[in-house]
N, C-alpha and C positions, 0 to 999 in steps of 0.2 A: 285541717291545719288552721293555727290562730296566726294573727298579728304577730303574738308575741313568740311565737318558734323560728319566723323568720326573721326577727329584731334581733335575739339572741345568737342565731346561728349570722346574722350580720357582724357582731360583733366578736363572733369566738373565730371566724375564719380568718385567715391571715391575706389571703390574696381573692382566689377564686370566688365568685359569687354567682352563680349556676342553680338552677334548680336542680341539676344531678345532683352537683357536690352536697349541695343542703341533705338529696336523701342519703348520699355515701358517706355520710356523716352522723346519720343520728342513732340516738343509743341502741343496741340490738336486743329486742322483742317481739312478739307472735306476730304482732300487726304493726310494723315500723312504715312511714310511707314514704311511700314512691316517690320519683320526680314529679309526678304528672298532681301529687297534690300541691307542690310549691308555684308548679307553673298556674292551677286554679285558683292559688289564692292571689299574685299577681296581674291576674286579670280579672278580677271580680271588679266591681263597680271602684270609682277612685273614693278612696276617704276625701273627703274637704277639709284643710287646713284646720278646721275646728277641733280635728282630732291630736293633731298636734299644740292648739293652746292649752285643750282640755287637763292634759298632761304635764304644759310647760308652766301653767297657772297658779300653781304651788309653791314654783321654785323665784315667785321673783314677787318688789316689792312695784307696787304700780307707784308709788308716791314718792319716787326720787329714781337715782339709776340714768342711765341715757338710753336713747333707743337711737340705734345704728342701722341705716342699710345699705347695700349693695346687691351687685351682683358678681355671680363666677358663672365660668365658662365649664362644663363637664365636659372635659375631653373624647372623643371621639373619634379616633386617628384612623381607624379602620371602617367607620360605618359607610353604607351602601345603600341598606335599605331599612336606618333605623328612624322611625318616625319621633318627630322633634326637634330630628338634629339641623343647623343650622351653619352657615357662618358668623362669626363673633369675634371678637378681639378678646387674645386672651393673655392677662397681667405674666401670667407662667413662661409663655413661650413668648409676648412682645412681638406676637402676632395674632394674623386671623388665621381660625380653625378651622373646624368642626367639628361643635358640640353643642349641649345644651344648656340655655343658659337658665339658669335658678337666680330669682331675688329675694333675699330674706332679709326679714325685719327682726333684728336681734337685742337684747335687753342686755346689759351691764352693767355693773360697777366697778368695774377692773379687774376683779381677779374671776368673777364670771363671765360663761357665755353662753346665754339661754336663746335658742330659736322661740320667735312666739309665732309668725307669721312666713306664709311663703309664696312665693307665685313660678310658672312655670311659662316662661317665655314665650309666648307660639301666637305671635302674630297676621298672621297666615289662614289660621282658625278663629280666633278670636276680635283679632283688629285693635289689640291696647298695644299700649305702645309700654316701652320702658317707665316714662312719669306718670302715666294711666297707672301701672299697676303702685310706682313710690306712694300714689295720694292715695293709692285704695288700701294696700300695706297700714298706712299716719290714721288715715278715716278710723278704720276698725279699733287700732290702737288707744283713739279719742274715744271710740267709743265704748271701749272696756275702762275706760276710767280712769288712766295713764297721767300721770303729770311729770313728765322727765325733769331732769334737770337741764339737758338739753338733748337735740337731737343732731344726730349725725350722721354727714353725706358727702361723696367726691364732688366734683366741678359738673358732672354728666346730671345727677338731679336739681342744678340750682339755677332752674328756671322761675322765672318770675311769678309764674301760678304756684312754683309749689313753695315759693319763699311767702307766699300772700298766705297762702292757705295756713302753713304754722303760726305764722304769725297772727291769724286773725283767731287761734286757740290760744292765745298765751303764753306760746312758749317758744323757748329760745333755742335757734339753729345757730348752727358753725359747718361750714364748709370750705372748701379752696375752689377759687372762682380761677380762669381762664386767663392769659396775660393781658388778651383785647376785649377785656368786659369792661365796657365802658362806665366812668363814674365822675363826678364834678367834684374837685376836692376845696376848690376855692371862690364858686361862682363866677366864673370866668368862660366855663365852659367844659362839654364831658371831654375826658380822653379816655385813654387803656388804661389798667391800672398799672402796667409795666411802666407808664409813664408821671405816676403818682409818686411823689417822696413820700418814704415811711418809714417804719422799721420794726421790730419785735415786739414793741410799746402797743403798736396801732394809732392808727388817726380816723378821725372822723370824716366822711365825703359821702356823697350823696349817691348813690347808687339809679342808674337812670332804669327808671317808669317803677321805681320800689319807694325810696327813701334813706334816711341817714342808715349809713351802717360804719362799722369798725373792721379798719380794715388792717390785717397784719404784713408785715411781707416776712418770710424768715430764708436766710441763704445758707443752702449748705455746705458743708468742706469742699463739695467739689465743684461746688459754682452753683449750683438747681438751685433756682428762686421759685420758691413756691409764695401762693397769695392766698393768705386764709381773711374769712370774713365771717360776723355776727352782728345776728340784731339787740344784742347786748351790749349796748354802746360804753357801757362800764366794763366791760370784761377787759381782768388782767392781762399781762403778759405767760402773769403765772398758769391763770385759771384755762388759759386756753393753750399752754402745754398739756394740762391736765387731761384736757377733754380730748387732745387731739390722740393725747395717748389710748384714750378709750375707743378713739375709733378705728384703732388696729387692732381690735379684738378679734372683729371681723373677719379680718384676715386670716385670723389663727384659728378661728372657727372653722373656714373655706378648708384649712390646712388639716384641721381634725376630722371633718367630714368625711375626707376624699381617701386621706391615711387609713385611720382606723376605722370608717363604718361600710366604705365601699360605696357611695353615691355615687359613683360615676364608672363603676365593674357589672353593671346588669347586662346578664348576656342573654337580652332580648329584645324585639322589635319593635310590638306595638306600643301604641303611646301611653293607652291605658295600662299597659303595665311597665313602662317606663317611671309615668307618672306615679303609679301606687312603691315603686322600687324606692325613689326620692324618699317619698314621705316615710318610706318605714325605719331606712335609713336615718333620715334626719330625730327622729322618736329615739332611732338605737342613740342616736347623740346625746341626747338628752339623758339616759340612764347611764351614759360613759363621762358627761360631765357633774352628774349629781354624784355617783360615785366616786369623782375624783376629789370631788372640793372636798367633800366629807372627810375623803382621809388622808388628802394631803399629799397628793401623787400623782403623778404625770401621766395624761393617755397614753403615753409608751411604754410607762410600767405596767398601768394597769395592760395592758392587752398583751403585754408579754410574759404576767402573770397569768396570764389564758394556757397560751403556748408551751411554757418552760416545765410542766408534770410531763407534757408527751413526749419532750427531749430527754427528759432525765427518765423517761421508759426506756425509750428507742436505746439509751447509752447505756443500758442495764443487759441488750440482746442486742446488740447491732445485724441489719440485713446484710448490709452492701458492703462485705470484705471478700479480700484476693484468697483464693487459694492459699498459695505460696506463705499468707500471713496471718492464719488460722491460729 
């Protein structure tokens, strides 16, 4: 078995993600395999990340674009004794779980969304923490030769080392800071910035043990005062709708992964093949959104364009009828 049989069969199954299913699945031939070859290639050594630029390296321009990260929680509602899984806060349920949590450093321009980079949370094992792995994510990305237009983060990476650290490459962050992240707006002295006057424009105030930054506030219909901030002390009103909308790509990323590729359906234990599941996963992504941009079509089409030949079988013989309605 390759890579590419279980990326494929990721992306043509609708729910189950099983090494059964994968062999009850495949075309029928003298020598079709087993489960026991899907469960070996899941546990063969983990690819590193590499395997995924290698692939996603075609699809994006290094010299404009933003580079976004986060993380999400792989739900895990039943595990017992799956290794990785954790407790976590998870945006979905606006609780803590357990699952696993994945970080990914993703590339866009709006109407894409390319994984280039990823890390697998496990603390435990390893001893990085969440900002350990954001600057090792940036580091890499500096080093393939990236020049974003800006980069993109929630309130949870905009620690002061990793604001120093973009900043000392040249380029320009946007994030939403905390209510009580203290900032000096008039020399007077720091306070929160809940207690800073501003508005959609931004203002300029001194961000304590950083430096000048701009700072936004925007309130929504229903009250949410969120604080966004850049070391781009010139950035519009406009420009940082612009960008902010880029960093809900993210999000729809999280949303495509889990839907249509099955990240977080492997129904198995160990960690090395938890881990090798992610990554191949994340790869089927890649081919579900190169294929879409190209023709201008929604993951929901395309994978329902998978499905709808074996519906319009099954409705040409149907199994499951009543006697009585023969």
């Amino acid at each position: 078995m390759t890579d590419e049989d279980y990326i494929q069969f990721l992306l043509a199954t609708p729910k189950v993600c099983s090494a059964t299913e994968a062999a009850r699945v495949q075309p029928e031939e003298a020598k079709a395999p087993a489960h026991d070859a899907f469960t070996r290639l899941l546990h063969r050594p983990e690819p590193d990340a590499l395997t995924l630029w290698r692939e996603a390296a075609p699809q994006v321009e290094r010299q404009g674009g933003v580079l976004v990260v986060d993380d999400s929680t792989l739900d895990k509602p039943y595990a017992e004794k799956i290794a990785l899984v954790q407790r976590h806060w998870s945006g979905k349920h606006h609780a803590v779980v357990d699952g696993i949590n994945l970080i990914t450093l993703l590339w866009s321009e709006g109407d894409r969304h390319v994984p280039l980079d990823y890390r697998v949370y496990d603390k435990a094992q390893d001893a990085l923490t969440k900002n350990d792995h954001f600057r090792a994510l940036l580091e890499t990305a500096h080093a393939r030769g990236f020049v974003p237009e800006c980069v993109l983060f929630d309130s949870w990476y905009s620690s002061l080392e990793n604001l120093k650290q973009i900043r000392d490459w040249g380029w320009t962050w946007l994030t939403r800071l905390k209510a009580n992240r203290l900032v000096n707006p008039d020399r007077t002295g720091s306070r929160p910035v809940a207690q800073v006057e501003t508005d959609a424009h931004g203002t300029l105030v001194h961000l304590k043990g950083y430096g000048l930054i701009r700072l936004f506030l925007i309130v929504a219909p229903d009250g949410d005062r969120e604080y966004w901030a850049t070391n781009d002390l010139k950035m519009t009103a406009l420009t940082r709708v612009r960008f902010a909308s880029y960093a809900w790509t993210i999000e729809t990323y999280h949303r495509g992964i889990k839907q249509y590729c099955g990240v977080e359906r492997a129904q198995v234990r160990a960690a090395r093949a938890q881990r090798n599941h992610i990554q191949l996963a994340l790869r089927a992504f890649l081919r579900l959104e190169w294929y879409c941009y190209r023709k201008g079509i929604s993951w929901f089409e395309a994978k329902l364009a998978i499905i709808r030949p074996a519906i319009r079988t099954y409705l040409t013989n149907p199994l499951y009828i009543l006697p009585s309605t023969a």
